[in-house]
C-alpha positions as CSV (number, residue, x, y, z in Angstrom):
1,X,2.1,20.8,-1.6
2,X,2.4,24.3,-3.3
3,X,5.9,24.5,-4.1
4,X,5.9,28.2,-4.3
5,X,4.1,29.8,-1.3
6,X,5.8,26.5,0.5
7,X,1.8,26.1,1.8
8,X,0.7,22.2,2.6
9,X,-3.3,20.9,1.9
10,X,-4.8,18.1,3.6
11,X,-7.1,17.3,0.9
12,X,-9.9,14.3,0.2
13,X,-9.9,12.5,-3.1
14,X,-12.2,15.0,-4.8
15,X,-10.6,18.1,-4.2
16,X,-7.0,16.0,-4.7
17,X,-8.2,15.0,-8.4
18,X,-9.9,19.1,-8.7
19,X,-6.7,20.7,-8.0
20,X,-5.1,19.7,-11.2
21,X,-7.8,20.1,-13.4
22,X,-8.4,23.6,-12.3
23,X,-5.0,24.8,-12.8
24,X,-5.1,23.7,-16.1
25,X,-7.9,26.2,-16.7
26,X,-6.5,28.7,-15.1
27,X,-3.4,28.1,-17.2
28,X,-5.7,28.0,-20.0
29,X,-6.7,32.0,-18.9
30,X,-10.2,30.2,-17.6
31,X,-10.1,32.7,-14.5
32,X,-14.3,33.3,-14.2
33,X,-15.6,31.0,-11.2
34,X,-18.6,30.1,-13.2
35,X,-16.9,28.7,-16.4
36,X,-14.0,26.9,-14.3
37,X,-17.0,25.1,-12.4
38,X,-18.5,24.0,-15.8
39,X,-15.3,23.3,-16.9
40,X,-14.0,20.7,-14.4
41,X,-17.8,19.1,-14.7
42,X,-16.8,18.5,-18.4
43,X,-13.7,17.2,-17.9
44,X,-13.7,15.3,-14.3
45,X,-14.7,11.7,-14.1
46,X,-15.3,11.6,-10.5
47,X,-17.7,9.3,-8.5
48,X,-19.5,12.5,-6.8
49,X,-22.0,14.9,-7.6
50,X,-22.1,18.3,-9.1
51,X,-22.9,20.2,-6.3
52,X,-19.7,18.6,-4.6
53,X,-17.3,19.2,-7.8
54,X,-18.3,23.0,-7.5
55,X,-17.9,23.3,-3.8
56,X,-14.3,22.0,-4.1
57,X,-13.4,23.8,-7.2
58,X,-14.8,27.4,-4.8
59,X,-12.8,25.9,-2.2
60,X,-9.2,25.7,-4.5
61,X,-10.2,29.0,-6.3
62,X,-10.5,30.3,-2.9
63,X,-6.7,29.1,-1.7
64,X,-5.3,30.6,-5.3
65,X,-6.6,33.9,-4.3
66,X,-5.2,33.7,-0.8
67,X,-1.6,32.7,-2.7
68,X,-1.3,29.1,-1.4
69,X,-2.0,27.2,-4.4
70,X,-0.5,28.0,-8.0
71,X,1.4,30.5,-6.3
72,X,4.2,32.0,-8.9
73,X,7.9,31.2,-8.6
74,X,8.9,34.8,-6.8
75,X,12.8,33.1,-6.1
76,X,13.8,33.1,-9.9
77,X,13.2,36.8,-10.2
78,X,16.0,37.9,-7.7
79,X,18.1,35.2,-8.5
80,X,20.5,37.4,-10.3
81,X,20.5,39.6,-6.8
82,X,20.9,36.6,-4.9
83,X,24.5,35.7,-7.3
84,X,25.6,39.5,-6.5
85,X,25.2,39.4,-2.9
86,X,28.0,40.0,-0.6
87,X,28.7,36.6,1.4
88,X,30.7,36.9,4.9
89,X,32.3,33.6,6.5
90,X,30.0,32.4,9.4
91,X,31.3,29.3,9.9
92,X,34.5,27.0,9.8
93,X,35.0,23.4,10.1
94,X,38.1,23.0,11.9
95,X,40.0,19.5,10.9
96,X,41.5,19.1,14.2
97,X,42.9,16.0,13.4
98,X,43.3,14.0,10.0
99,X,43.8,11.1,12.2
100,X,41.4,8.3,13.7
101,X,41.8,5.5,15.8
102,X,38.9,3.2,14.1
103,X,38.5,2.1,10.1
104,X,35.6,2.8,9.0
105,X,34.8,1.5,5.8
106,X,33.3,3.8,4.0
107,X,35.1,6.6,5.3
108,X,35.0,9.6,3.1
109,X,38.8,11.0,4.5
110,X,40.5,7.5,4.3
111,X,41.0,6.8,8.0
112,X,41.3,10.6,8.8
113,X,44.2,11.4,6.4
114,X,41.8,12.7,3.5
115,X,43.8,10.9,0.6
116,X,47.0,13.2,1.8
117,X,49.2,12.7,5.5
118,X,48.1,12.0,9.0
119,X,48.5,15.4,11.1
120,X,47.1,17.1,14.2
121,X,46.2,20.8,14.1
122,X,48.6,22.9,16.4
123,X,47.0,25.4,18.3
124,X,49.0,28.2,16.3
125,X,46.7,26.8,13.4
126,X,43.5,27.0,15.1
127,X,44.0,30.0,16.1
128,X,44.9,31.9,13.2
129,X,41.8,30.2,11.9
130,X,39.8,31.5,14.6
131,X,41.5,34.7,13.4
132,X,40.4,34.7,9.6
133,X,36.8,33.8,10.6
134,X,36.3,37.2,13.4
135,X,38.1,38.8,10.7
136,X,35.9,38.0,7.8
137,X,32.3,37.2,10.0
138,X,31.6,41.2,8.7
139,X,29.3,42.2,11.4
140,X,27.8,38.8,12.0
141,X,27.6,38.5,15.8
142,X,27.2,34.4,15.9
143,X,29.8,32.2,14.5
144,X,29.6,28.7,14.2
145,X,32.9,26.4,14.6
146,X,33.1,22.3,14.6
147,X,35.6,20.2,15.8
148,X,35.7,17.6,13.1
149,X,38.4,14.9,11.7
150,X,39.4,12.3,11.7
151,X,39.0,11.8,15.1
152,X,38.9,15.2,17.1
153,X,39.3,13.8,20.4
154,X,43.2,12.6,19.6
155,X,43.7,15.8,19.4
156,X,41.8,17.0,22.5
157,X,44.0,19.7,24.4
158,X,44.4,21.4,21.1
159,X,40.4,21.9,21.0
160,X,40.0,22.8,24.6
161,X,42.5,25.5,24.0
162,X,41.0,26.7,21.2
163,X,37.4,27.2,22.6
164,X,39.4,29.1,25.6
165,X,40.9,31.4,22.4
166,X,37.5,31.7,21.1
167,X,35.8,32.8,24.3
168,X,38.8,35.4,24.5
169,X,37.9,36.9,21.7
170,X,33.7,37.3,21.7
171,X,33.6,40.5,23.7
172,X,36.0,42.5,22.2
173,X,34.9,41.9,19.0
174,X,31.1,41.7,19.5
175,X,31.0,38.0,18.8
176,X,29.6,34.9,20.0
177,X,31.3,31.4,19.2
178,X,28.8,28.4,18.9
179,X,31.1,25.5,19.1
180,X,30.3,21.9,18.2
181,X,31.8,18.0,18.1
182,X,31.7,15.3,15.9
183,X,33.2,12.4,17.4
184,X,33.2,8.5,17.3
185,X,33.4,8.6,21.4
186,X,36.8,5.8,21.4
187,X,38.3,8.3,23.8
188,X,35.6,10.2,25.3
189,X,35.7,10.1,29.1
190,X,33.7,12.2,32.0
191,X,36.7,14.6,32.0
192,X,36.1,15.6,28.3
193,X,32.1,14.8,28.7
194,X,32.4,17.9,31.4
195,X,33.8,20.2,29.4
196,X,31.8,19.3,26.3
197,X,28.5,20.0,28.5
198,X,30.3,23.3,29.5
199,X,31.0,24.5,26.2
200,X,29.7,23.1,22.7
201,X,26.5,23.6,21.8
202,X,25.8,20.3,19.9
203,X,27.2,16.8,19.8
204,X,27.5,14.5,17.2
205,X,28.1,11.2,18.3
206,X,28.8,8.1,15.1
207,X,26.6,5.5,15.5
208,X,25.1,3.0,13.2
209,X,22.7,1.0,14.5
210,X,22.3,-2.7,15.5
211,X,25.6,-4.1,16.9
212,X,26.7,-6.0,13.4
213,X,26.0,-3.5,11.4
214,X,27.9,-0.9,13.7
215,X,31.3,-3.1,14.0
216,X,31.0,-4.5,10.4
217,X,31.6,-1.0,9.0
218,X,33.2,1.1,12.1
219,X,35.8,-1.4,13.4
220,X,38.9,-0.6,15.2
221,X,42.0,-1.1,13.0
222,X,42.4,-4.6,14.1
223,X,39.0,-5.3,13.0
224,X,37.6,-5.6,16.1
225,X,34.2,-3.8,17.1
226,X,33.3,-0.4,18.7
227,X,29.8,-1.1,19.5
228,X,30.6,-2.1,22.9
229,X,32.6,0.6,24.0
230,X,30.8,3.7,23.3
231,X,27.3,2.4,23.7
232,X,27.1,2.9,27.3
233,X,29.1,6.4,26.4
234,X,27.0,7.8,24.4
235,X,24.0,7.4,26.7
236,X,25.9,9.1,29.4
237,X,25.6,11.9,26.9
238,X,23.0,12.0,26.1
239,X,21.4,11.4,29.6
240,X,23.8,14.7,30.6
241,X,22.3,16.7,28.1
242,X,18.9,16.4,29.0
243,X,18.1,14.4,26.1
244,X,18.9,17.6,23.7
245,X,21.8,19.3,22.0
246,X,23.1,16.0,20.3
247,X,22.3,13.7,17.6
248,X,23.4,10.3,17.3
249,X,24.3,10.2,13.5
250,X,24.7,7.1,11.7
251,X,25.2,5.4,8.0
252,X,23.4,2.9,6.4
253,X,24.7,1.4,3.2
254,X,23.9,-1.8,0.7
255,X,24.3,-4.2,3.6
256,X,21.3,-2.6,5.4
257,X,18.9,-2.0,3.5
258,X,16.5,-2.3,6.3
259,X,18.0,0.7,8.1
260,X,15.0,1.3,9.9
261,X,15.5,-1.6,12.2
262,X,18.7,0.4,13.2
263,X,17.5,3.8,13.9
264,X,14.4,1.6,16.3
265,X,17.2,-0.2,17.6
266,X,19.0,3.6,18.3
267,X,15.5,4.8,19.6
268,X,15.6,1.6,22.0
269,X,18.2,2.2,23.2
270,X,17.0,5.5,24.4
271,X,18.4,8.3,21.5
272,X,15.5,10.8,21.5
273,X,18.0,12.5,18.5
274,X,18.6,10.2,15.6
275,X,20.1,10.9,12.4
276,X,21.2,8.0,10.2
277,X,21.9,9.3,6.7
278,X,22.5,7.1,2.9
279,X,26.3,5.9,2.1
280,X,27.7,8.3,-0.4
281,X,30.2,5.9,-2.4
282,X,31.1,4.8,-5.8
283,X,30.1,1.7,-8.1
284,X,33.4,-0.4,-7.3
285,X,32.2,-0.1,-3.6
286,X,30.4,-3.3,-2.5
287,X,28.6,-1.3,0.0
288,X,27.3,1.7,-2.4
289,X,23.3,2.1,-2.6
290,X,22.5,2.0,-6.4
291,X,19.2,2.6,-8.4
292,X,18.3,-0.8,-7.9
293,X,18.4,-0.6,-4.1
294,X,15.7,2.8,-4.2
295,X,12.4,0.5,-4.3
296,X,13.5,-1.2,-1.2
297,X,14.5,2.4,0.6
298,X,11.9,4.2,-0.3
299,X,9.6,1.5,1.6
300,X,11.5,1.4,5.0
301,X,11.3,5.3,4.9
302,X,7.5,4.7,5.0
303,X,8.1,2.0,7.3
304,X,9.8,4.3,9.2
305,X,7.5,6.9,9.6
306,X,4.2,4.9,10.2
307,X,6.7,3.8,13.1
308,X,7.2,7.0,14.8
309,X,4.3,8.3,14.4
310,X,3.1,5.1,16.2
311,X,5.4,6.0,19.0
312,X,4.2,9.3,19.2
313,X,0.9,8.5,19.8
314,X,2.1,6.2,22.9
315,X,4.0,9.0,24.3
316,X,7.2,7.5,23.4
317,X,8.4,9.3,20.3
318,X,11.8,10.5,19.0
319,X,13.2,12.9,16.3
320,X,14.7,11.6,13.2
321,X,16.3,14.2,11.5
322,X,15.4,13.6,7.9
323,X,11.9,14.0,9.2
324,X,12.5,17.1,10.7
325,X,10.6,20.3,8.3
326,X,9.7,23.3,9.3
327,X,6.3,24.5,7.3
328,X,5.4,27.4,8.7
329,X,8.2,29.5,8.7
330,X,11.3,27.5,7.1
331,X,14.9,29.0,6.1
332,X,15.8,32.0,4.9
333,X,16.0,32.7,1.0
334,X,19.5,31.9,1.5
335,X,19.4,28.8,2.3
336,X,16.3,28.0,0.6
337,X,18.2,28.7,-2.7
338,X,21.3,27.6,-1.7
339,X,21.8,25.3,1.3
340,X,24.8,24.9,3.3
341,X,26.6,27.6,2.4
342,X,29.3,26.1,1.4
343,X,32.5,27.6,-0.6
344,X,30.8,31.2,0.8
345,X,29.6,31.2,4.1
346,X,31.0,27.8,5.4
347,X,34.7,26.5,5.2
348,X,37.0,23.8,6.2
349,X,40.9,24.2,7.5
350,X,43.1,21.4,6.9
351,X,45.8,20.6,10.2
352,X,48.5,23.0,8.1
353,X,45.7,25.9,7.4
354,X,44.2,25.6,3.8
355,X,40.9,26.3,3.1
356,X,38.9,24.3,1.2
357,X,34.6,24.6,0.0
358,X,33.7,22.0,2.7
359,X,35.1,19.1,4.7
360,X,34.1,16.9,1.1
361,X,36.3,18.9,-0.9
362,X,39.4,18.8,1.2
363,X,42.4,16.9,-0.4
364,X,41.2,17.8,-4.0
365,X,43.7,20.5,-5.2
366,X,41.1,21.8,-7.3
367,X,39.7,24.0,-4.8
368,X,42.0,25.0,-2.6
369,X,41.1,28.3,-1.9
370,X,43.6,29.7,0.3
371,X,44.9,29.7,3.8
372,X,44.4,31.0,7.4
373,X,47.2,33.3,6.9
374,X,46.7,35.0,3.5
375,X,42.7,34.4,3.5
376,X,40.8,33.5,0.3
377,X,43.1,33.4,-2.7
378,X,41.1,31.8,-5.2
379,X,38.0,34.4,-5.7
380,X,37.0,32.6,-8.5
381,X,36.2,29.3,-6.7
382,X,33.9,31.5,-4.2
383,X,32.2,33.1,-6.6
384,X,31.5,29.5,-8.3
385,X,30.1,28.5,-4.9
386,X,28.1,31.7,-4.4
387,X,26.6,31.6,-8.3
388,X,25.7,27.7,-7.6
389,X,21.9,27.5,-6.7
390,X,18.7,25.7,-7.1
391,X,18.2,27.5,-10.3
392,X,21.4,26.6,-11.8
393,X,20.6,23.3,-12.1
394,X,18.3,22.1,-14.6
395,X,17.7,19.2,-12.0
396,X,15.8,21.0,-9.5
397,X,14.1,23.5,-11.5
398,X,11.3,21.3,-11.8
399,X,11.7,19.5,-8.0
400,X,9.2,20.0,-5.5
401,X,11.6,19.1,-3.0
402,X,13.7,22.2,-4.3
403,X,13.4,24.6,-1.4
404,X,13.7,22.0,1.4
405,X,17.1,20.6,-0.2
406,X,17.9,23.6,-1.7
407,X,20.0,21.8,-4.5
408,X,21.4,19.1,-2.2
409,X,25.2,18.6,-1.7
410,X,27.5,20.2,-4.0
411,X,30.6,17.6,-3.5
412,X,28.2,15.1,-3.8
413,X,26.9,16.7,-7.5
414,X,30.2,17.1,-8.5
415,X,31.7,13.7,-7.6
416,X,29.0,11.9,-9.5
417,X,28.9,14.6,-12.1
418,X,32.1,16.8,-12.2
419,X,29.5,20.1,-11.5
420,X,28.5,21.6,-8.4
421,X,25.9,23.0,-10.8
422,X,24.0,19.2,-11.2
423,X,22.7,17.1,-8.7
424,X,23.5,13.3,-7.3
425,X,20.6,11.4,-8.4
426,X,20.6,8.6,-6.0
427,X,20.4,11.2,-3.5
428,X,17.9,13.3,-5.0
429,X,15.4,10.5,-5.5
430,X,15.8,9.9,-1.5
431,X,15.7,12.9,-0.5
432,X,12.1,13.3,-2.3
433,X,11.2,10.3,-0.2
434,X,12.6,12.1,2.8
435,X,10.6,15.4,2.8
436,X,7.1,13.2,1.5
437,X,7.2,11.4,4.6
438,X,8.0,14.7,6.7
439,X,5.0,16.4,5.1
440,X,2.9,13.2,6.2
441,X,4.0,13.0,9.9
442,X,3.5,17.0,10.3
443,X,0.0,16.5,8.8
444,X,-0.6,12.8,10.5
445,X,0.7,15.1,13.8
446,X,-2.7,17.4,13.5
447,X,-4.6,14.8,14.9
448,X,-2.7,13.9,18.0
C-alpha cells in the first residue's frame, strides 16, 4: 500500500523486499536509475539474479514517477484550510426514544435512558429538529436523519409522523430527507415493515450471532432471550428488501472471541449484509476486549476473510462491512481527514431537544452544545470537533490505516483518553487488522 496516492500493489517477494530498499535511496537523493540499480545489488540479499533485481527496481522507479509509490503527504498541506472550512449540518440522529424494552449488557445508553431519565420524543421535538437541520443544511440538497434510541419503535407514531413532516418540507426548500432505522425488531410487525420499505432508506436491525451469544448479552428485562423472536423478523426484512438497504449489525465482546462463527452463523442464516462490530467498554467490564484478547482477533479476522472469499468463489458470498473499501475512488478529503463528521456535520437530539457531538456523547454535560430551538450555543465545542483530524493526533500521523479510519471514533478517544484529539488503541490495532484483510479480499477478488 502507498499511503499517500491511496494506490494498492500486488507484488512477488522480490519486488516486496526492492520497494524498501529503493526508497531508502531515493530518500538518500539516489534518484539516477543506474546508481539506484547498483545500489539495491549492493545492499539486497535476495535469492535471484541481477538481471531480475534491476527489472523490479525499473518496475518501482516506474510506479514513483507515475505517483503511486512514495507519493508525498498532499493532506497535511491544506490542513490548516481544512480547520477553517465552513461546516453545515447534514445530518441528525434523532433519539426518538431513550427507552428499550430489552437489557442489553453492554449497552452504551443504560437501557435507553443514557445515564439521565426514560423519555419519548414528542413530535413538537422532532419537528423543530427537523426544523434546525433545513435551517442549517446551507444549500445541501440531501439530508440524512436516523431514528435511533433506545428503542425507536416504542415510540413508533412519533417517527411515522415525522418522516410525513420531513416529506412536507423537501420541495419547498429544495431538499431531500434520507431517513433510516436502527432497531432491535421486539415490536416490528408487517404494518411497520410496510412503511419502513416505503420510506427509510436503510435498516439496521441488532443481531449478534449464534443464539447464546445473542440472548446472553441482549435479553429481555426478565432475562429471557430475544433470538427467537426477531430471527424469523428480520429475514422477512431482509427478504422485502431484496436482500439490500439493511445491515444486520451485531457485537462481539470477551465471551466470543471466535466471532466469526457468529457472523457465518448470520450468513447462514441468509444476511447477505453483515456488520458485527468490537465491544467498546471499560476494564471493570467482564465482557471488555483487552490487549491480551488482540492475538486471538486478529486471527479470526483472517479466518474470516479466507471464509468469504471461499464463499465467493462458490457463488454464495456476503458483505461484511468492515471488509467493505473502496480503492479506486474512496471518500472525500473530508472524510478522509475527518470521518464521521461528528460535532460539525452530524448531531444527536435528546427526547427534550439538546444537541449533543454524537449519540456517544449524549448525557455528558460537557458537550452540550445547544438545542433545537436556540441552535448551537456552544461554538467552541464545534470548532473543537471541526479542528480534530487525522493530523491532530500524533497516533495516526504515522498509520497507514489513517485515511480509511480517518482518526477513528472521537467518543471512543476521549473515553479511553479524555481527548478527541488521541485515539482508542484497542480499536486502532483492530481496525489495522480490518482494512489488511479488505485490501486482501479486493486483490484475492482479481482472480475470480
Amino acid at each position: 500500500m502507498d499511503i499517500n496516492s491511496g494506490s494498492i500493489h500486488v507484488v512477488d517477494d522480490v519486488v516486496y523486499d526492492i520497494i524498501p530498499l529503493t526508497e531508502s535511496l531515493i530518500n538518500e537523493g539516489v534518484r539516477d536509475p543506474g546508481k539506484v540499480k547498483e545500489a539495491v545489488c549492493q545492499r539486497a540479499s535476495l535469492s535471484c539474479s541481477r538481471e531480475e533485481i534491476c527489472e523490479a527496481v525499473d518496475e518501482v522507479l516506474e510506479l514513483e514517477k507515475a505517483g503511486q509509490l512514495f507519493a508525498p503527504d498532499l493532506y497535511e498541506s491544506v490542513v490548516s484550510d481544512f480547520k477553517d472550512r465552513q461546516t453545515v449540518v447534514k445530518a441528525l440522529c434523532l433519539h426518538i426514544a431513550h427507552d428499550c424494552n430489552l437489557a442489553c449488557r453492554y449497552c452504551f445508553a443504560g437501557e435507553g435512558e443514557y445515564h439521565g431519565r426514560r423519555a419519548l420524543m414528542s413530535v413538537e421535538v422532532g419537528k423543530k429538529a427537523l426544523d434546525f437541520l433545513v435551517a442549517n443544511s446551507g444549500n445541501r440538497v440531501n439530508l440524512e436523519v436516523d431514528f435511533f434510541g433506545g428503542e425507536p419503535l416504542m415510540n413508533w407514531e412519533t417517527v411515522k409522523e415525522l418522516v410525513r413532516y420531513g416529506r412536507s418540507l423537501e420541495k419547498a426548500h429544495n431538499k431531500r430527507f434520507r431517513f433510516t432505522l436502527t432497531t432491535n425488531g421486539v415490536l416490528l410487525n408487517d404494518e411497520i415493515l410496510a412503511f419502513v420499505n416505503r420510506e427509510m432508506a436503510n435498516v439496521v436491525l441488532s443481531i449478534d450471532g449464534r443464539r447464546e451469544i445473542h440472548d446472553k448479552m441482549r435479553p429481555f428485562r426478565g432475562g429471557q432471550g430475544s433470538y427467537d423472536l426477531i430471527v424469523p423478523k428480520f429475514q422477512k426484512v431482509a427478504e422485502s428488501r431484496g436482500q439490500e438497504r439493511y445491515y444486520v449489525r451485531g457485537t462481539f465482546t470477551h465471551n466470543n472471541l471466535d466471532f466469526s462463527r457468529d457472523v457465518l452463523h448470520l450468513a447462514d442464516l441468509g444476511f447477505r449484509q453483515i456488520s458485527v462490530e468490537p465491544v467498546v467498554a471499560g476494564p471493570d467490564d467482564d465482557y471488555a476486549i483487552t490487549e491480551a484478547d488482540l492475538p486471538a482477533l486478529k486471527a479470526e479476522y483472517d479466518r474470516l476473510a479466507e471464509e468469504i472469499l471461499k464463499r465467493k468463489r462458490e457463488g454464495r458470498g456476503f458483505h461484511f462491512f468492515h471488509f467493505m473499501i473502496d480503492l479506486s475512488g474512496g471518500p472525500c478529503v473530508a472524510k478522509r481527514l475527518a470521518g464521521c463528521g461528528s460535532g460539525t456535520e452530524y448531531l444527536a437530539v435528546t427526547p427534550w431537544g439538546d444537541l449533543y457531538p454524537c449519540h456517544q456523547f449524549v448525557g455528558n454535560e460537557a458537550f452540550l452544545m445547544g438545542n433545537v430551538e436556540e441552535g448551537i450555543l456552544r461554538e467552541d465545542i464545534r470548532d473543537r470537533f471541526r479542528s480534530c483530524n487525522v493530523y491532530t493526533k500524533e497516533k495516526c500521523r504515522k498509520c497507514f490505516a489513517r485515511f480509511y479510519c480517518s482518526g477513528g471514533c472521537a467518543a471512543n478517544a476521549y473515553n479511553f483518553n479524555g481527548s478527541i484529539n488521541d485515539a482508542y488503541d484497542v480499536g486502532c490495532e483492530l481496525e489495522r487488522k480490518r482494512v489488511e484483510c479488505a485490501v486482501m479480499l479486493k486483490a484475492a477478488e482479481q482472480d475470480i
